[in-house]
N, C-alpha and C positions, 0 to 999 in steps of 0.2 A: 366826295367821289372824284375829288381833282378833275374836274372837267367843265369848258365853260360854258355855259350858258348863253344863248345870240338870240335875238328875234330876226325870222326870215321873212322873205314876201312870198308867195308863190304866184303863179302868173295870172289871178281870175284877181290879184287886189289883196287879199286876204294874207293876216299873217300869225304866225305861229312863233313858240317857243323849240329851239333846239340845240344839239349839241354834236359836237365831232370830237372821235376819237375814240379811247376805252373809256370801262368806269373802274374807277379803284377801290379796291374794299384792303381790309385787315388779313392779313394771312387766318388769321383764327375765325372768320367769316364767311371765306371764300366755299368752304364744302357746306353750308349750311345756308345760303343765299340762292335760290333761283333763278329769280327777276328783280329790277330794278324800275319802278314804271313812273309816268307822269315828268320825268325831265323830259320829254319831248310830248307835246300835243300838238301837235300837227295832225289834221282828217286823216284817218288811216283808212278806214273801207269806202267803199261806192255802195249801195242800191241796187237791187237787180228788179227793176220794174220797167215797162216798157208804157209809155204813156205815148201815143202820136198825137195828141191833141188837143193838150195841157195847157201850154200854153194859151192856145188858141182854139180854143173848145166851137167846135163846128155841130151844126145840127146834124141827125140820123138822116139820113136816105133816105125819100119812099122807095120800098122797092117795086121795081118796074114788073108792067103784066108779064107773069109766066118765067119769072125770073123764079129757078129753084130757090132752096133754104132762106127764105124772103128775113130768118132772123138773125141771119151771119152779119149784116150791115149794122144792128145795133148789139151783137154782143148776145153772152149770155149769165143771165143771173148765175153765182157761184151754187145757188142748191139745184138748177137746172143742168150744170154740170155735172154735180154728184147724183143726180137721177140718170145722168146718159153714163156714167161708172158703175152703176150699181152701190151705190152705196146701201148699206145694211140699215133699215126700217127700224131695227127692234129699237135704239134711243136716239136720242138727238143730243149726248150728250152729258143725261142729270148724273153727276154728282163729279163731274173731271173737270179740268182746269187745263186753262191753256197759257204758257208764257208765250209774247210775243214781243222779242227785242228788235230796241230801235234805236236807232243812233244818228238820229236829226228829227227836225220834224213834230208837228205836235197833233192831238187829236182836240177833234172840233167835236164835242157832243150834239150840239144843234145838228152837225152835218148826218152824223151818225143817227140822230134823231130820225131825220128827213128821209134819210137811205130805204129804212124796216118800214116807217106808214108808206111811202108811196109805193113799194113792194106788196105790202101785204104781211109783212116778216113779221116775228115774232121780237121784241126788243132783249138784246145777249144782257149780262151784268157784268157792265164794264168795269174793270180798277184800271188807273190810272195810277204810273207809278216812278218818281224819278228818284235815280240814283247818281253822286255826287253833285248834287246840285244841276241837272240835265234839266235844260229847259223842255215843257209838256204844251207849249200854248204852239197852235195853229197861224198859219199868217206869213212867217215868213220865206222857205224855200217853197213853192207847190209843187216840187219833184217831189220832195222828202215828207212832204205832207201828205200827198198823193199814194205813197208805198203804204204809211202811217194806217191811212180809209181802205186802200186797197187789201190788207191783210186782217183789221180789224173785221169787216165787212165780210170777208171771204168766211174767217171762221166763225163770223155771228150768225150767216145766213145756213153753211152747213150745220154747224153743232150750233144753237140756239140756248139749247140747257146748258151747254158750258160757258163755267167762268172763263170769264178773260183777265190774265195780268199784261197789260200794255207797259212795256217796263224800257223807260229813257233814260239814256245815258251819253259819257260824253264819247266823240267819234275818235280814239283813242285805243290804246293795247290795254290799256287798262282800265279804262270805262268797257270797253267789250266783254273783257274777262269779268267785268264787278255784275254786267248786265246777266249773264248765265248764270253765277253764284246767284244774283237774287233770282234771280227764275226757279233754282235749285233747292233751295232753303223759302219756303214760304212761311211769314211771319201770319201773330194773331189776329183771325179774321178772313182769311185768306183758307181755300181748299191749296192741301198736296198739288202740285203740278204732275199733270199726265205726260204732256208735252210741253218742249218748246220748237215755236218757230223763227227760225234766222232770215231774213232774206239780203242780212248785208255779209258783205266779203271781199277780198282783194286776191291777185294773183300770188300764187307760194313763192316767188320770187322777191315779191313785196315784203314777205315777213321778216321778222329776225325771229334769230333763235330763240330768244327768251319769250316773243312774242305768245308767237306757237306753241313752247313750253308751257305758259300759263294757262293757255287757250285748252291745251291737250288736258290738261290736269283738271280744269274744271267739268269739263268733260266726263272725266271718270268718274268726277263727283257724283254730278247727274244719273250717268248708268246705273252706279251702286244703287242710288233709290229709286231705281226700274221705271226713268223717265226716258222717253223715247225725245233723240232731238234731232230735229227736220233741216237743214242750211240747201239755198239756193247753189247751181252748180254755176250758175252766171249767166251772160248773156250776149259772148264773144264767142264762141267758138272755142275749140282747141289750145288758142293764143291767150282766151283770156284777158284779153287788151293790154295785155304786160311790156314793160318797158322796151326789153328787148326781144320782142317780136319772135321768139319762141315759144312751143308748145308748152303749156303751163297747166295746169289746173285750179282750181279755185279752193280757197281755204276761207272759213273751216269746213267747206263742205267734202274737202279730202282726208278731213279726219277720220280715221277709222272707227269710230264713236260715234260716228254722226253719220245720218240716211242723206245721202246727197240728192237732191231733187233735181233733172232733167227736162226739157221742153218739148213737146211735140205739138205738132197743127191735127186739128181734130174736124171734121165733116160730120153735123147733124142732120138727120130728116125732118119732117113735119113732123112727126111724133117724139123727136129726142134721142130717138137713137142715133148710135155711135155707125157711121157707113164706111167712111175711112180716118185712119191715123199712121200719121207720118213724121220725122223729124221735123222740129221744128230750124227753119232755115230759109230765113229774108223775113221782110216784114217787121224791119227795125232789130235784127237779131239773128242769132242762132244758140242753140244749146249749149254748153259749156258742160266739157267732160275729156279727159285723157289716162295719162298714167302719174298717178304725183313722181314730184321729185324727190322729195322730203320723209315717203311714209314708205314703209316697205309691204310688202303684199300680206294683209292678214289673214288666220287662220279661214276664217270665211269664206276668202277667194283662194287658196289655195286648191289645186288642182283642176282648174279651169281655163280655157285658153283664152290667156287676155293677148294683144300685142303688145307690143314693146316698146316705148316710144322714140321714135326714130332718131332723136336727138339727145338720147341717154339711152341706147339698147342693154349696157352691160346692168340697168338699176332694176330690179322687179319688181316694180313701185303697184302701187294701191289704184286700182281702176275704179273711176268716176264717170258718169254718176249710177245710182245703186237702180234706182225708179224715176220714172218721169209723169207730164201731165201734161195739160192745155198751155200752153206758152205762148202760144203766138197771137199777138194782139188783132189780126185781123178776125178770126178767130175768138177772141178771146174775153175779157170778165169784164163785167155792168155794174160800174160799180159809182158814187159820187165825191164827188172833191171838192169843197168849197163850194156848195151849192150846186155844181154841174155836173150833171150826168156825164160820166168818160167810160170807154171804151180801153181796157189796161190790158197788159199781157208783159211775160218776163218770166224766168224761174224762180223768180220770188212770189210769183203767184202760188206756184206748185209744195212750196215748203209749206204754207199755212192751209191748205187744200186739203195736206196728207195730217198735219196734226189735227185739223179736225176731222180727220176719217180716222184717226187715234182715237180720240175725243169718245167717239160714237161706236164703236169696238169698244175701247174699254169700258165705258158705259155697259156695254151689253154681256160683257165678259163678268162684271164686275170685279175687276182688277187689273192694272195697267197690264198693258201690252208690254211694254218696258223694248229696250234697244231693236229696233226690226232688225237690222243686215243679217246676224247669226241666221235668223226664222229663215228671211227670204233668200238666203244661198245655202241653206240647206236645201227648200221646197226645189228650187231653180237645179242647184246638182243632182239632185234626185229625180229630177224630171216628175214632183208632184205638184211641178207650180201651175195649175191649172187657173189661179187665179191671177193670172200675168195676162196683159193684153200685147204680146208682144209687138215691134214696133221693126219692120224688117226693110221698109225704104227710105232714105236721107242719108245725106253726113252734114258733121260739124264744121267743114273745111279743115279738117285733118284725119277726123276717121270719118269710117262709113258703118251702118246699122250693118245686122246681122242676126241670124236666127240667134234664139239665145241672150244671153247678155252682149253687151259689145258699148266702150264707149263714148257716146253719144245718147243714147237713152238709159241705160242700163237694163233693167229687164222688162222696159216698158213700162204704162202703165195697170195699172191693178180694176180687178172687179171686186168694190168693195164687200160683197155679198159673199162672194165665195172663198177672199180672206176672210173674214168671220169664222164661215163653217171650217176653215182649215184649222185655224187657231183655236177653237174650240176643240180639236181632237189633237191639238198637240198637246204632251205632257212635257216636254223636254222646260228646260231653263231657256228665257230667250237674252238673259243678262249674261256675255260671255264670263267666264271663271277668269280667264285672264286678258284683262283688260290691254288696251294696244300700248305701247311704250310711247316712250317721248321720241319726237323727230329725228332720224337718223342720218339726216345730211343739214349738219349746222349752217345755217345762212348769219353772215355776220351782223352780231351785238351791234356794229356802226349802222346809222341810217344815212343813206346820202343824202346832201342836201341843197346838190344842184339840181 
């Protein structure tokens, strides 16, 4: 490839392999080569989970006499959630499969063990599964261990009857892409995947082209066989925590192929119900959603009034996020890490939320749901989305809610009861016919590597 090869440091100690410059191919190669992967491993995505206590895991609260919703102080179980959503009764799940990629981190069975008896839960059937040699053992990050419990957890406690493929790989353009393929492709033993859930990602500014390119194509792969896949929209804001400190959006949840997941703060009663929901914003976070820069407006959103983004108005990029959910850790999921009860929240809570509310819809449908966006902005432009919890006060620190879609939440969150019965009376295809194209604003093949 004529290019050299350097090991770098980056500033936390740690160090990688990379490279500067182009890559050289054969003229007789050049239209027939897409990507080029694995000369650089360097960590490519972050985590979208919110843990305030991880480190330092602090006991619950009593709460004080006469103090309302006395159970916001210790969180709520993720199927005590999908009871304040409505989630649909009829399965929990039997005969769907859930992929759930990870790119750090490992899963502790005992921990997992410990989570369902002291709940009461029902125990999921976990696989465990690594790809390129990705290590699977617990112990060493407890952020990345922490995401690991936090999304196993979430879809064991909602969908119970579904399989779980927990699938490791390395934190890489190419370990990402290999994690969806196998999500994609399930081997002997293994159930079809209904869903996958993502909750890692980086800002579109971060990607390269070929990145993205690979990322997008696996993608399609997935849709053709009518698997629904969920990516966190982040947990910065507008900015996305991107280098330079413009409006960004999060990839891959800006893929047009992929349901971008959103955050809002949610208010229960003594009973469970839902009293208010708002964006989510503070409390270690906000929602991450704008207009990509990368993707241009797909069929779906078409004819809809998105805004523009202020620092690219001539682009008429792909608004993020599609739907959202419980994000905010004050608020937010009950769940264990290492033996300790924590208290989580992030839009990577919401990715694995909505594929088990997949999970359990198709379950009841019996037959994948396959790609939502086409479903949900048709229902949304047709004003028959009754099953939309819309979400009309917050912004992200660059937009603001709005009736409607708008992003920052996107069309709110869903009542999963009354998605059912909508999906059940639709006939249409929910697999778009013509799947989105590759990235139309090339970010350069070079990675920096100051």
């Amino acid at each position: 490839f004529q290019t050299p090869l350097k090991e770098y440091q980056l500033p936390d100690g740690s160090t990688f392999r990379g490279r500067e410059g182009a890559l050289a191919l054969p003229k007789s190669l050049q239209t027939q080569v897409q990507g080029i992967y694995g000369l650089d491993n360097r960590p490519h995505a972050r985590n979208y989970a919110v843990f305030p206590n991880l480190e330092t895991p602090q006991p619950a609260p009593a709460p004080s006499p006469g103090t309302p919703e006395p159970r916001r102080a210790t969180g709520y179980l993720p199927n005590e959630i999908a009871d304040a959503y409505k989630f649909p009764k009829e399965s929990m799940g039997e005969g769907s499969s859930v992929a759930i990629v990870q790119l750090g981190g490992g899963l502790d069975h005992l921990n997992e063990a410990a989570y369902y008896k002291q709940h009461g839960l029902p125990q999921p059937e976990i696989k465990v599964i690594s790809v390129g040699g990705a290590s699977t053992k617990a112990g060493g990050n407890p952020r990345f261990d922490g995401e690991v419990s936090l999304d196993s957890q979430i879809v064991g406690a909602i969908a119970p009857k579904a399989e779980q493929k927990v699938i490791f790989a390395q934190n890489t353009d190419a370990g990402f892409i290999d994690a969806v393929s196998r999500g994609t492709f399930h081997e002997a033993g293994e159930r079809p995947s209904t869903a996958i859930s993502i909750s890692w990602g980086a800002p579109e500014e971060a990607w390269t082209d070929q990145g993205m390119r690979g990322m997008n194509q696996a993608f399609k792969k997935a849709a053709l066989k009518g698997i629904a896949i969920f990516a966190a929209a982040g947990d910065d804001g507008a900015v996305d925590r991107a280098p330079s400190g413009r409006f960004n959006t999060d990839y891959p949840a800006s893929d047009p192929n992929v349901t971008a997941t959103g955050g809002t703060r949610i208010t229960l009663d003594k009973a469970g119900q839902i009293t208010s929901e708002t964006a989510w914003n503070g409390s270690g976070g906000s929602s991450g959603g704008g207009i990509s820069q990368r993707f241009e407006r797909p069929d779906f959103q078409k004819g809809m009034e998105i805004p523009l983004n202020p620092q690219n108005p001539k682009l008429l990029g792909r608004g993020v996020p599609d739907i959202s959910g419980v994000a905010d850790p004050s608020t937010g999921w009950k769940i264990k890490v290492g033996g300790v009860d924590q208290i989580s929240g992030g839009t990577s809570a919401v990715a694995p939320m909505f594929a088990a509310l997949d999970a359990r819809i198709s379950s009841a449908l019996g037959r994948n749901v396959g790609p939502w966006n086409p479903f949900l902005y048709k229902a949304g432009k047709a004003g028959t989305g009754m099953f939309f919890n819309d979400t009309i006060i917050g912004d992200n620190n660059g937009y603001s809610t709005a009736f409607g879609w708008d992003p920052v939440t996107g069309w709110g969150s869903v009542n999963g009861t009354l998605l059912l019965e909508a999906l059940e009376f639709n006939t249409s295809k929910t697999i778009p016919s013509n799947l989105v194209p590759t990235p139309i604003t090339p970010a350069s093949d070079v990675k920096k590597t100051s």
